[in-house]
Residue frames as qw, qx, qy, qz and C-alpha x, y, z in Angstrom:
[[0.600, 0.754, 0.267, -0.023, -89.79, 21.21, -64.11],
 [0.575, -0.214, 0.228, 0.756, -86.75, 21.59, -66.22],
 [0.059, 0.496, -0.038, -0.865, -86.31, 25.29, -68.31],
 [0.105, 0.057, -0.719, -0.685, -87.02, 23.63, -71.46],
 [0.102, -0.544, -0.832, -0.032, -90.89, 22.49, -69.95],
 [0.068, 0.513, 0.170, -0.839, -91.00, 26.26, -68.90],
 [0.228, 0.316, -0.255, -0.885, -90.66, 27.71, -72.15],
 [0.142, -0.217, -0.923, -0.285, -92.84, 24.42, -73.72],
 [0.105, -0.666, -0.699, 0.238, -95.48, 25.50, -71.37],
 [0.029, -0.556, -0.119, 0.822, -95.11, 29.51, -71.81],
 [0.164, 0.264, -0.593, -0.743, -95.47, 28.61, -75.47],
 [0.135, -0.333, -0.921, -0.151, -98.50, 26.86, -75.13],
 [0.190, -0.554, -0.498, 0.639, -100.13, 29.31, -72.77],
 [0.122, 0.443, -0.170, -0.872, -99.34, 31.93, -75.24],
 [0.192, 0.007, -0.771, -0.607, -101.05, 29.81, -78.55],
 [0.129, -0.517, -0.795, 0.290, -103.69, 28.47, -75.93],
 [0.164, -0.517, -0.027, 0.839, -104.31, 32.64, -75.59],
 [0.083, 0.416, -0.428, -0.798, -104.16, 33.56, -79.02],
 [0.235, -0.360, -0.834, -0.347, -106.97, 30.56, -80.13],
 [0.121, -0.564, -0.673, 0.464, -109.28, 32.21, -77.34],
 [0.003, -0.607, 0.021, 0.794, -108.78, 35.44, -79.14],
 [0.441, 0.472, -0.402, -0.649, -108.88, 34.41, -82.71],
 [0.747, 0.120, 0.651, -0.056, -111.26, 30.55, -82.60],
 [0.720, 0.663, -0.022, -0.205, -111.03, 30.69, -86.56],
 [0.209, 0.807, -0.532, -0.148, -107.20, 30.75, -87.10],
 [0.968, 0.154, 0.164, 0.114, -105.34, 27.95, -88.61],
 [0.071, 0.958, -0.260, -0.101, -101.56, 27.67, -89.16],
 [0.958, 0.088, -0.260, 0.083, -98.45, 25.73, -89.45],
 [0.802, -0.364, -0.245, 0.405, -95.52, 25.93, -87.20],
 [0.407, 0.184, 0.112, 0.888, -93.65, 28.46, -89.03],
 [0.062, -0.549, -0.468, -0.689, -96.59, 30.40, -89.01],
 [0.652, -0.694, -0.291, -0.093, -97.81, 30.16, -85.55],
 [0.600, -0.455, -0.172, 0.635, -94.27, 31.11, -84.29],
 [0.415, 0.099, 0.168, 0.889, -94.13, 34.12, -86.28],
 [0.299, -0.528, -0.346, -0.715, -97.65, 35.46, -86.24],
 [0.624, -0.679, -0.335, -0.192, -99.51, 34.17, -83.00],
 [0.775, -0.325, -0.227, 0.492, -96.17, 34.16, -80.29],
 [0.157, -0.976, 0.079, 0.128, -94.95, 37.51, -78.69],
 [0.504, 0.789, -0.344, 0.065, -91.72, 38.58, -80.04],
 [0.168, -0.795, 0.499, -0.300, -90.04, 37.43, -77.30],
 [0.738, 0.048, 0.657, -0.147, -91.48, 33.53, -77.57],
 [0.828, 0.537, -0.025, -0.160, -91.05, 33.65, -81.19],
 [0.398, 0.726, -0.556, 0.074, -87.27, 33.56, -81.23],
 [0.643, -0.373, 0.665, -0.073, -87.19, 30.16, -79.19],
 [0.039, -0.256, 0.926, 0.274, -86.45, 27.00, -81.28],
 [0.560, 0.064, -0.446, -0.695, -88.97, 25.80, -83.74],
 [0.549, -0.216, -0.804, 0.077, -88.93, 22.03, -81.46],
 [0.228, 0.240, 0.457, -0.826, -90.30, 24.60, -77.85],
 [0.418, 0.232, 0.017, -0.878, -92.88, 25.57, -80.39],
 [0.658, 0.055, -0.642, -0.390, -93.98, 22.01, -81.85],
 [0.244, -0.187, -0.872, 0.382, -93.46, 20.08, -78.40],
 [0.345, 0.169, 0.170, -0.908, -96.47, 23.16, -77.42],
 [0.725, 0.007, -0.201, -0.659, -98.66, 21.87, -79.83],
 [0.445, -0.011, -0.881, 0.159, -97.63, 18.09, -79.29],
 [0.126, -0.281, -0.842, 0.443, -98.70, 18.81, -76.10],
 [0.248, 0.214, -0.192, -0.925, -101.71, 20.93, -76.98],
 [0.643, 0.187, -0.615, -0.416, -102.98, 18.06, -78.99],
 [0.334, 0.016, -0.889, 0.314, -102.86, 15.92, -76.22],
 [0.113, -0.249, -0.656, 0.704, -104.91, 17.77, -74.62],
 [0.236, 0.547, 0.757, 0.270, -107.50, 17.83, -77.05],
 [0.022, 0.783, 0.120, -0.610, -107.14, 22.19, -77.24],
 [0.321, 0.662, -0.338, -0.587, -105.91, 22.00, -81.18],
 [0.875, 0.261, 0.408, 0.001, -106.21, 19.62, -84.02],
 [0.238, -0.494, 0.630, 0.550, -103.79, 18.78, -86.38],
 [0.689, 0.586, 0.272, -0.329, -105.01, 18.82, -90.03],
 [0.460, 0.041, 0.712, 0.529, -102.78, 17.25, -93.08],
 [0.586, 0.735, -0.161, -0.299, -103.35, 19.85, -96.84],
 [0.745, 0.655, -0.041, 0.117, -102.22, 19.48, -99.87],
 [0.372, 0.790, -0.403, 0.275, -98.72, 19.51, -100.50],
 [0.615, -0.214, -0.613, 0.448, -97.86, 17.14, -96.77],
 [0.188, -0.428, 0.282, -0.838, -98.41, 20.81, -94.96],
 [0.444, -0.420, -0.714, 0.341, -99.41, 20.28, -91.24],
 [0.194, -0.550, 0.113, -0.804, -101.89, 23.30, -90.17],
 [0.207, -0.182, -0.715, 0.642, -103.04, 24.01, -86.45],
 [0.182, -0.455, -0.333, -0.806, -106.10, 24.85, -85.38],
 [0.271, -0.230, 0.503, -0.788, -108.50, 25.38, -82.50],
 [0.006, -0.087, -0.995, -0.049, -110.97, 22.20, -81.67],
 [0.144, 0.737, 0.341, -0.565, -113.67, 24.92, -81.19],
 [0.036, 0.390, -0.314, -0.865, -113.19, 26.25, -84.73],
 [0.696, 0.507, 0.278, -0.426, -116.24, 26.62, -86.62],
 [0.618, 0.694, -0.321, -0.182, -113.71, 26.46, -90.15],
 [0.860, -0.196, 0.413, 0.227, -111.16, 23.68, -90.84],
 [0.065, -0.679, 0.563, 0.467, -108.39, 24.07, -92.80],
 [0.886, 0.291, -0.207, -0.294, -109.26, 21.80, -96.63],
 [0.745, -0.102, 0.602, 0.269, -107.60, 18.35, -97.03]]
């Protein structure tokens, strides 16, 4: 496993985490690295924190919902709410 699948995986682990704690929450990249990701995962590179969900999504633990405006939110596949189209 090269370093860059570490942190790809620590940053999943941690969003994986943080939907277990809060099933409702919905976000977009920016959002999810600044709000859900210890301080210490937030200051990786914004492509650690999208390859996460990429691989997330694959793995059928968050959906990927298209709003208004082209915005791409995250959410938990277990969430009772959905972020509007």
């Amino acid at each position: 496993m090269s370093s860059q699948e570490g942190v790809v995986e620590l940053i999943a682990d941690a969003i994986a985490r943080y939907l277990q704690q809060h099933p409702d929450a919905a976000d977009n990249v920016v959002g999810i690295q600044r709000w859900w990701l210890e301080p210490e995962l937030a200051a990786v590179h914004m492509d650690y924190v999208q390859a996460a969900l990429d691989q997330l999504q694959s793995a059928e633990v968050v959906v990927e919902t298209n709003v208004k405006g082209g915005l791409v939110v995250y959410s938990s596949k277990r969430s009772k709410s959905r972020p509007r189209t």
